[in-house]
ZADO-1210 file (C-alpha; in nm, 4 decimals, padded with zeros to 6 digits):
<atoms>
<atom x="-00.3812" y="-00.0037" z="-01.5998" code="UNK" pos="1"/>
<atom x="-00.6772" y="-00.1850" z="-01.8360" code="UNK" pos="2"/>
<atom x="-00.5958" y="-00.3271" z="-02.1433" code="UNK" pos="3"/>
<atom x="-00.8921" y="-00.4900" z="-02.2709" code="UNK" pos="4"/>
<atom x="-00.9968" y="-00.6191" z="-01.9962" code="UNK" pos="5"/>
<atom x="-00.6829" y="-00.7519" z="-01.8511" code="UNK" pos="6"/>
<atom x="-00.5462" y="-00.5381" z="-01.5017" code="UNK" pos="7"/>
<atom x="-00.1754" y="-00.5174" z="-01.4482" code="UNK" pos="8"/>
<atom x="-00.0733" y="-00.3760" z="-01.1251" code="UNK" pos="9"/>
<atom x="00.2176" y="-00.3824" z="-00.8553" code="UNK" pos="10"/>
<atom x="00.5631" y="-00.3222" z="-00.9577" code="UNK" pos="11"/>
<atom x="00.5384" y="-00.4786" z="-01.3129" code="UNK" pos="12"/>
<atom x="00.3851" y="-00.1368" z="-01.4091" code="UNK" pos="13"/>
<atom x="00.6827" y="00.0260" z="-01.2994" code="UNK" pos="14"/>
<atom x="00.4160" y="00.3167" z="-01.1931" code="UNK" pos="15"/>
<atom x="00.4492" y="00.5487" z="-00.8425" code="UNK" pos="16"/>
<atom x="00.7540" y="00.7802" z="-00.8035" code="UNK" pos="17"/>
<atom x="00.8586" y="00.6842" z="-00.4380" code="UNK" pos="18"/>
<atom x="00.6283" y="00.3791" z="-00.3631" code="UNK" pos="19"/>
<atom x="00.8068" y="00.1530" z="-00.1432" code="UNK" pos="20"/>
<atom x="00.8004" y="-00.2123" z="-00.2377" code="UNK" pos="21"/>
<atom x="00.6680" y="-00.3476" z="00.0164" code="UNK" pos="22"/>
<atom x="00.4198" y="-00.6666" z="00.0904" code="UNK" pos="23"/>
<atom x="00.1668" y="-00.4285" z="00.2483" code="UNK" pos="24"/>
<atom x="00.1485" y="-00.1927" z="-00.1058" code="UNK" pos="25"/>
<atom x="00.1003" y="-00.4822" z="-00.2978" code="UNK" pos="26"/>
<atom x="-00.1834" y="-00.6281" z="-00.0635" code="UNK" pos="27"/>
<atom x="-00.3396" y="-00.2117" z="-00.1485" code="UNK" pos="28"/>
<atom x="-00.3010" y="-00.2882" z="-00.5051" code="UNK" pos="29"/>
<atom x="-00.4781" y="-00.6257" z="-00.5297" code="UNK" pos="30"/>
<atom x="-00.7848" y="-00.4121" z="-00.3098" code="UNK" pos="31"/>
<atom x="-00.7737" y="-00.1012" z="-00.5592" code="UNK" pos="32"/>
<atom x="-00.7489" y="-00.3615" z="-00.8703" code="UNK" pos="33"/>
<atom x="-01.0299" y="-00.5889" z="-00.6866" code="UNK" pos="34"/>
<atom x="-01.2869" y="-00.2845" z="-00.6430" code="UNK" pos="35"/>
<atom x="-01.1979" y="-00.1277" z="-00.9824" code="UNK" pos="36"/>
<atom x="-01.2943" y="-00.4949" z="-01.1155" code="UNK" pos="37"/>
<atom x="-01.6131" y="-00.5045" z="-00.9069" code="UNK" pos="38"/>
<atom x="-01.7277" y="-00.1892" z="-01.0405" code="UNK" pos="39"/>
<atom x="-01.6558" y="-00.2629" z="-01.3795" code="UNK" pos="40"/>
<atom x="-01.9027" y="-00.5833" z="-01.3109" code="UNK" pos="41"/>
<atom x="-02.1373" y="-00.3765" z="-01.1099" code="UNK" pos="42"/>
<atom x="-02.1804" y="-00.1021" z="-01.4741" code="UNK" pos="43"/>
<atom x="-01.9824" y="00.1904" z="-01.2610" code="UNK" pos="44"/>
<atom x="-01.6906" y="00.3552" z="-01.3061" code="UNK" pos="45"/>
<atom x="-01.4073" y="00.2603" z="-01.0924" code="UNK" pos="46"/>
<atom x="-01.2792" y="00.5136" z="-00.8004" code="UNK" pos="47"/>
<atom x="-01.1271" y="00.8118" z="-01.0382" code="UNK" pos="48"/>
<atom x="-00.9086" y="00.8876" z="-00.6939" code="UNK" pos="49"/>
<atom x="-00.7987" y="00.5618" z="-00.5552" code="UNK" pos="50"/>
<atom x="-00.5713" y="00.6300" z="-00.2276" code="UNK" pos="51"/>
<atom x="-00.3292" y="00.3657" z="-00.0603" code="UNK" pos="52"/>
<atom x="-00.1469" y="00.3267" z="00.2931" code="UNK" pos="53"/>
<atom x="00.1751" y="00.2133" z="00.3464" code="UNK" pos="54"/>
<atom x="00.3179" y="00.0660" z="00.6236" code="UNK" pos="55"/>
<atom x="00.6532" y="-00.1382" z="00.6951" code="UNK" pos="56"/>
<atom x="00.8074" y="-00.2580" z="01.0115" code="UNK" pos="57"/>
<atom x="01.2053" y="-00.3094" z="01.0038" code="UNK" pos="58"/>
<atom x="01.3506" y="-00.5301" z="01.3543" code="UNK" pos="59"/>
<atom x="01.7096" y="-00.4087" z="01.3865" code="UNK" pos="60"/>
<atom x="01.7729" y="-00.6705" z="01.6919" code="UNK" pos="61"/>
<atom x="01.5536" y="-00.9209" z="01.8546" code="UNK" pos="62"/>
<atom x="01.3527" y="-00.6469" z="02.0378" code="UNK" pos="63"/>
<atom x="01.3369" y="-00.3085" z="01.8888" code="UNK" pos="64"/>
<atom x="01.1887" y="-00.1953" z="01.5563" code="UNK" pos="65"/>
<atom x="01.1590" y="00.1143" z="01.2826" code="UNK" pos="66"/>
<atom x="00.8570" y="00.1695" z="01.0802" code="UNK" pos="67"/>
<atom x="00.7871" y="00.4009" z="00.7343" code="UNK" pos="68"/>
<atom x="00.4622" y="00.4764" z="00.6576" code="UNK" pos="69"/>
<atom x="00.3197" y="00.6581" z="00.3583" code="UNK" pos="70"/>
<atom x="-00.0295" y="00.7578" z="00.1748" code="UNK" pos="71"/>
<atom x="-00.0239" y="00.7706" z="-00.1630" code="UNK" pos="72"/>
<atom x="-00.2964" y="00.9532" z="-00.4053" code="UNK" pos="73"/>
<atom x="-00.4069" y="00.8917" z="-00.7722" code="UNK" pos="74"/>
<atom x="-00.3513" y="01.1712" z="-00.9409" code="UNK" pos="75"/>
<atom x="-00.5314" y="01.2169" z="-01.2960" code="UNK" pos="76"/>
<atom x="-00.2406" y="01.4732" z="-01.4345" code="UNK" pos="77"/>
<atom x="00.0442" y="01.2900" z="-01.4071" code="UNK" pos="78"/>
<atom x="-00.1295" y="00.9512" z="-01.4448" code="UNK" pos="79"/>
<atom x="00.0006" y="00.7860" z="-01.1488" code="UNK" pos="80"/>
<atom x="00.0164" y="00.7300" z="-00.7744" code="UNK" pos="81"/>
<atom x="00.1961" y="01.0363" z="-00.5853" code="UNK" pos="82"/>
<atom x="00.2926" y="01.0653" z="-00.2096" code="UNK" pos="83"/>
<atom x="00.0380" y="01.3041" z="00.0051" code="UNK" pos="84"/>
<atom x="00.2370" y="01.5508" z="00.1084" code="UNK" pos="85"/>
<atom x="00.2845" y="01.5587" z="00.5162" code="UNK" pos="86"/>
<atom x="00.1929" y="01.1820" z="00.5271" code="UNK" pos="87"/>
<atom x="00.3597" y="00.9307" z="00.6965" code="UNK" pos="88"/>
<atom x="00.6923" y="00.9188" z="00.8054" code="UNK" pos="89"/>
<atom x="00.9934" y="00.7091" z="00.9964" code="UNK" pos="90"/>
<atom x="01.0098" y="00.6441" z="01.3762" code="UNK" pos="91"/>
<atom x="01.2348" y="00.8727" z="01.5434" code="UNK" pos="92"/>
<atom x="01.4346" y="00.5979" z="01.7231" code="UNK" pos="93"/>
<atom x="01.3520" y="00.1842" z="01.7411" code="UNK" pos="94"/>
<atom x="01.1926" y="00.0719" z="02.0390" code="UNK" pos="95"/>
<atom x="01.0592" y="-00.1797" z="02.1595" code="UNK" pos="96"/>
<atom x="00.6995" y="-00.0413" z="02.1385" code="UNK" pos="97"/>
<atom x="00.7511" y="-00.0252" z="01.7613" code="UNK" pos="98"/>
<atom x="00.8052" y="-00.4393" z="01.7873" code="UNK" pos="99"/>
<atom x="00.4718" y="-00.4455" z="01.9247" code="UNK" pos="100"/>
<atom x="00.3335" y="-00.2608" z="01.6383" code="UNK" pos="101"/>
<atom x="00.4845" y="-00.4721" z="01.4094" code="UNK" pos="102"/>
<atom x="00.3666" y="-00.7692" z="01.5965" code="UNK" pos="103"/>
<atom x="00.0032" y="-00.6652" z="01.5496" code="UNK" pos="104"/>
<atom x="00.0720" y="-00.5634" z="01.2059" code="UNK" pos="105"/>
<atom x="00.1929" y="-00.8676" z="01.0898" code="UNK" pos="106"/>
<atom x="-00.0867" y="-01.0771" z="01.2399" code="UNK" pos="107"/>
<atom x="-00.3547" y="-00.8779" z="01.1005" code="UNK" pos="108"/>
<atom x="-00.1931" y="-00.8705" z="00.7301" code="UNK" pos="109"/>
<atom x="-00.1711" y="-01.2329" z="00.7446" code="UNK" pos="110"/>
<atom x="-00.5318" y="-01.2795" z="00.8444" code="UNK" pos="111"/>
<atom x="-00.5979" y="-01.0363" z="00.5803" code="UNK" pos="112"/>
<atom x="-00.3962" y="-01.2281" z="00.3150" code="UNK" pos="113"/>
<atom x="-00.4214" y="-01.5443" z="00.4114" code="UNK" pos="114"/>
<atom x="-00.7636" y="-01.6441" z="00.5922" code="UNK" pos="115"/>
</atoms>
């Protein structure tokens, strides 16, 4: 949302029908918000369809892990964020794979967020 110049985004907008909150939408959010604000700078319009990922990695022992994913779609009708249909999903079972996923996942968010 822009309000003279001022960007609020995340779950204070209270936007997206079936977003998850989740770490990993809000790290989309602050990229969406940045770009938007770079092409406001820049003299161009910001991406009219902005599209985010979501991801989230659930251990349910010490060893095996679930994951959700989604992609979610601007859409200009309804004014807000709306899950692609067919996308994403949940794991069929945990497994220990899955903690290697989430392994991965959490060290390249981090390095993302916090390098």
């Amino acid at each position: 949302v822009n309000a003279g110049g001022v960007h609020i985004l995340g779950d204070s907008t209270l936007s997206a029908p079936l977003m998850p909150k989740s770490g990993f939408m809000a790290n989309q959010h602050g990229k969406v918000a940045a770009a938007a604000i770079l092409n406001l700078l820049a003299g161009e319009a910001p991406n009219p369809e902005p599209m985010m990922t979501n991801t989230c990695y659930s251990f349910v022992d010490a060893k095996h892990v679930i994951h959700v994913a989604s992609v979610h779609k601007y859409d200009a009708e309804k004014k807000t964020l709306v899950t692609v249909p067919g996308s994403g999903g949940v794991s069929a079972e945990r497994s220990e794979l899955e903690g290697s996923y989430a392994l991965g996942w959490a060290k390249n968010i981090w390095a993302d967020m916090l390098t």
